[in-house]
N, C-alpha and C positions, 0 to 999 in steps of 0.2 A: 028715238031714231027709227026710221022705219027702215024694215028689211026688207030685199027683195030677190034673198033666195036660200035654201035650207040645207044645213050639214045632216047628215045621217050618221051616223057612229053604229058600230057593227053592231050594238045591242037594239039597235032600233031607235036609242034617243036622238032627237030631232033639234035642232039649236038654228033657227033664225040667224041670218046675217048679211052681211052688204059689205062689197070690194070698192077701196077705188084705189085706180095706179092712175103715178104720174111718174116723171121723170127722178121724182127722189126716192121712191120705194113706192113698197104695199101699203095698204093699210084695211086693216080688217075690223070691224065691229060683230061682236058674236055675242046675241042672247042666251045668258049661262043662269045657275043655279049650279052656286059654289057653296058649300058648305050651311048648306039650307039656307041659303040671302039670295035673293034674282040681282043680277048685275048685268054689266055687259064690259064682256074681255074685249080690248082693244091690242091687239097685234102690227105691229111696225116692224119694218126688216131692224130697225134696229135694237129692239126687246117687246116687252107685253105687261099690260097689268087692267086690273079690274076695277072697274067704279061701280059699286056697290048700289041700288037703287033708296036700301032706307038711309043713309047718313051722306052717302058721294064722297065717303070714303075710299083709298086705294089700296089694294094689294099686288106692291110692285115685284116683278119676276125676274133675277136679274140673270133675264137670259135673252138674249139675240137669236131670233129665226136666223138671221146671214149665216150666223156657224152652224147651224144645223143642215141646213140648207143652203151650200154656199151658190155663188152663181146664179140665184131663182129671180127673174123680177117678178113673178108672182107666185102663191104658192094656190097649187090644187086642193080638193077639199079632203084626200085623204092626207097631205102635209098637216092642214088646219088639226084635223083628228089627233094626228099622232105626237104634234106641236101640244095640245092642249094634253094630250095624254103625259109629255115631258113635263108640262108645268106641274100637271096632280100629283107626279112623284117626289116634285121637288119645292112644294110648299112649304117645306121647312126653313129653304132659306128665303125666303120670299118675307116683305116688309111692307107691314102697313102702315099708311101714310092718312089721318084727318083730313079734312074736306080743310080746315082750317091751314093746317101748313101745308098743303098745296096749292092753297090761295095765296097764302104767305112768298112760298114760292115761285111764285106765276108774277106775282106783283114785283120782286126782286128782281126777275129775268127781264120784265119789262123797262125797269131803270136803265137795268144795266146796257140793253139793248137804245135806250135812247141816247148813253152819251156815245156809242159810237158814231 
């Protein structure tokens, strides 16, 4: 994914990433280094989770930017900051998901979506 523009975090770390809004929400791609793995956090108004770059594994966050941030149709880059700062305290309860059952997944959603 290419990025075309950069968070700063008060410490000076620097994270790569690209916005786009449309009439259903936000949507953010942000270049991370999570628990020593490169990935890229992917932010929606309606939760967050990470795809891992060695396996395209996930680690899903089960938390909503909208409640944190109600009302936002975008968020600023000190939300972004302080949104990722929420998730790092709350990786405990956050779940990881295989590249394989979220293919699994994805292919499910697709059936289901064709008999409607």
């Amino acid at each position: 994914m290419a990025y075309d523009k950069i968070l700063i975090a008060e410490d000076g770390e620097e994270f790569p990433y690209s916005e786009y809004l449309d009439s259903g929400g936000y949507h953010y791609r942000i270049s991370i280094v999570w628990n020593e793995r490169d990935g890229e956090l992917v932010v929606l108004n309606e939760g967050a989770h990470i795809v891992f770059d060695d396996d395209e594994s996930w680690l899903d966050f089960n938390i909503a930017p909208k409640y944190i941030f109600p009302g936002n149709t975008k968020l600023s880059e000190h939300e972004l900051i302080e949104f990722m700062s929420v998730l790092s305290r709350n990786e405990d309860k956050a779940v990881s998901y295989s590249k394989e059952k979220i293919e699994s997944a994805y292919r499910k959603y697709l059936q289901e979506k064709q008999k409607e």
